[in-house]
C-alpha positions in Angstrom: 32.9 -38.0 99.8 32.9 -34.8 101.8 29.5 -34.3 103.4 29.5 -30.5 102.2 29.3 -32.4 98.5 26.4 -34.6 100.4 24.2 -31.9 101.4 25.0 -29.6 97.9 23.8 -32.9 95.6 20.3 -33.0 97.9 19.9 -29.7 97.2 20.1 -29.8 93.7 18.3 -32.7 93.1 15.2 -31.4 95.3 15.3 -28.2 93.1 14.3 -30.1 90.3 12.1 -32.2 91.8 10.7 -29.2 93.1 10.6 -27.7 89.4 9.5 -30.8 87.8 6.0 -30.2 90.2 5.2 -26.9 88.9 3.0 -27.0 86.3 3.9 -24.9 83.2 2.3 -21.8 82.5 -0.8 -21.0 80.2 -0.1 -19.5 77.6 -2.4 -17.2 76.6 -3.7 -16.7 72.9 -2.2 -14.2 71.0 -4.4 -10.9 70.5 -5.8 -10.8 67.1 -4.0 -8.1 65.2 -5.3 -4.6 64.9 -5.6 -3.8 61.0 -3.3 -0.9 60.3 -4.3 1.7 58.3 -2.9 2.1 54.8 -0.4 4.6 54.7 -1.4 6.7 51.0 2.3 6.4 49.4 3.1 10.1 48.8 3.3 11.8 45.3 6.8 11.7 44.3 8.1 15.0 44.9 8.2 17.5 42.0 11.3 17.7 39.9 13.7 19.4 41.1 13.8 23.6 39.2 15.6 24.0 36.4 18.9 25.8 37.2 19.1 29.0 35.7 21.2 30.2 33.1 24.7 30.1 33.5 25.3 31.5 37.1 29.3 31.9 36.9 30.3 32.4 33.4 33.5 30.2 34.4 31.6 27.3 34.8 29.9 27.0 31.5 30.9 25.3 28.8 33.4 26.0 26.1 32.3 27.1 22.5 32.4 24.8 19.7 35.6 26.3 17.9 39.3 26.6 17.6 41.9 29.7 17.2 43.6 30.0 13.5 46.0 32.5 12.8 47.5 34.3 10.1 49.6 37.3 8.6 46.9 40.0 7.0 47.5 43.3 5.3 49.1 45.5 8.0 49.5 43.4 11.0 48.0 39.9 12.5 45.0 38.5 13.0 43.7 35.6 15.3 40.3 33.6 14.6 37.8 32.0 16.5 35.4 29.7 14.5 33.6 26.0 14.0 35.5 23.5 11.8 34.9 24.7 8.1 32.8 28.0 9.3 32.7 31.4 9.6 34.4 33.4 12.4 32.3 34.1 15.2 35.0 36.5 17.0 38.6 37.7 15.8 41.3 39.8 17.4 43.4 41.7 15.0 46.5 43.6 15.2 46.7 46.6 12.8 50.6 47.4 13.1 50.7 51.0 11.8 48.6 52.4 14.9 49.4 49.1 17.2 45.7 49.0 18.0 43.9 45.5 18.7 40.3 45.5 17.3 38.1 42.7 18.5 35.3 41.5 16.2 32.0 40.0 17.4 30.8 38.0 14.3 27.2 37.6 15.0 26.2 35.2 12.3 22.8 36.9 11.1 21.6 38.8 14.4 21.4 42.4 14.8 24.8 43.0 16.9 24.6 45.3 19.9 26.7 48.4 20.8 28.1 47.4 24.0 30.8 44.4 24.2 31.5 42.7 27.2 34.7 40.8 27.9 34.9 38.6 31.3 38.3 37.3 32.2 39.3 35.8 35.4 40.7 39.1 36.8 38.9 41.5 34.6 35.9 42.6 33.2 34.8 45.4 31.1 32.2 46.5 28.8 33.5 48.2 25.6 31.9 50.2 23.2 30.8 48.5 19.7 30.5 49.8 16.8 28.9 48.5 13.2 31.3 47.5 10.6 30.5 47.2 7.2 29.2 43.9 7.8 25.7 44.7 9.7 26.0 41.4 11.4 29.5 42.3 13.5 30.1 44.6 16.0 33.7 45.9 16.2 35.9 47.6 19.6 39.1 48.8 19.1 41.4 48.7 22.4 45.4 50.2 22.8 48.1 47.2 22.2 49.1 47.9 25.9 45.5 48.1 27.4 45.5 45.6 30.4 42.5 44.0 29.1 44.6 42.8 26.5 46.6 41.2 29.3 43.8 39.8 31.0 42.3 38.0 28.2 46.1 36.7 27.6 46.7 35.4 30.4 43.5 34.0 32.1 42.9 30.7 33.4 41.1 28.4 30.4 38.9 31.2 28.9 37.2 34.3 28.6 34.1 35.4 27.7 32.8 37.9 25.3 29.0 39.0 25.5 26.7 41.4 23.4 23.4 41.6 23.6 20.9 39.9 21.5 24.1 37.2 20.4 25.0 34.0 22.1 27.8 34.6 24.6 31.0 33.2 23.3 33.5 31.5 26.3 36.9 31.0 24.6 39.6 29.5 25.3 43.1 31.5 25.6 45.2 29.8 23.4 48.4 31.0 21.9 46.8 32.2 19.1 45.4 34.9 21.1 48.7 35.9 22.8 50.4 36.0 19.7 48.4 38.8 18.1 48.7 40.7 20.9 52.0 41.1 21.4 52.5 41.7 17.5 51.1 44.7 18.6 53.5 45.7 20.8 
């Protein structure tokens, strides 16, 4: 053996003889814990505010109904109702004058005298008038009014509003299109 490898082996071996002298360290009790005070769990916070009413008429939901149409006296007509009830808004073509008349059926509440009709691109409030049925509110409009064309061709639905009466979000189905352009 090399006497490097001599001298390195006595020196290790006195290290832990060294070590093996030391007497290990006290440990020292542990401290006695400090009580903590109870954190009071907070009152869950308050629910959150109702949303109001319909922000974006876009985003609400679509009235219970479907279109019907049909062939009247003198020109078309296109209906918006529940399964089995009454109307609650038609668009009718009267061919002679090629005029487009759109009904507000309100179903027992005093209609208004101002209709408003939301489309995607357009929006206008039309003047209402009383048919013989108290409970309807009636606006006549040109066969080429661009309203007509907006409420035709908008994305999903449009809306129709009147005061004191539920607003009505209806869906532009063919029905719609179709007694419009009898019209024209």
């Amino acid at each position: 053996m090399k006497p490097i490898f001599a001298h390195l082996a006595g020196a290790i071996a006195l290290t832990f003889a060294i070590a093996a002298c030391v007497p290990a360290p006290q440990t020292a009790p542990a401290p006695a814990p400090t009580p903590t005070p109870v954190a009071q769990i907070p009152a869950p916070a308050p629910p959150p505010a109702p949303m109001p009413a319909e922000t974006n008429w876009i985003d609400a939901p679509q009235s219970r109904g479907a279109w019907s149409y049909a062939i009247i006296d003198g020109g078309t007509i296109a209906r918006f109702a529940e399964a089995g009830g009454d109307p609650l808004f038609t668009i009718a073509c009267t061919a002679n004058d090629r005029r487009v008349t759109l009904t507000r059926h309100s179903q027992g509440t005093s209609a208004g005298t101002a209709m408003t009709i939301r489309t995607e691109k357009a929006s206008r409030t039309l003047a209402a008038g009383s048919t013989n049925n108290r409970d309807s509110a009636t606006a006549a409009l040109a066969a080429r009014d661009p309203l007509l064309d907006a409420m035709a061709l908008t994305s999903g639905r449009f809306a129709v509003e009147m005061a004191g009466t539920p607003a009505l979000y209806l869906p532009n189905w063919a029905e719609v299109t179709r007694v419009i352009e009898d019209c024209r």
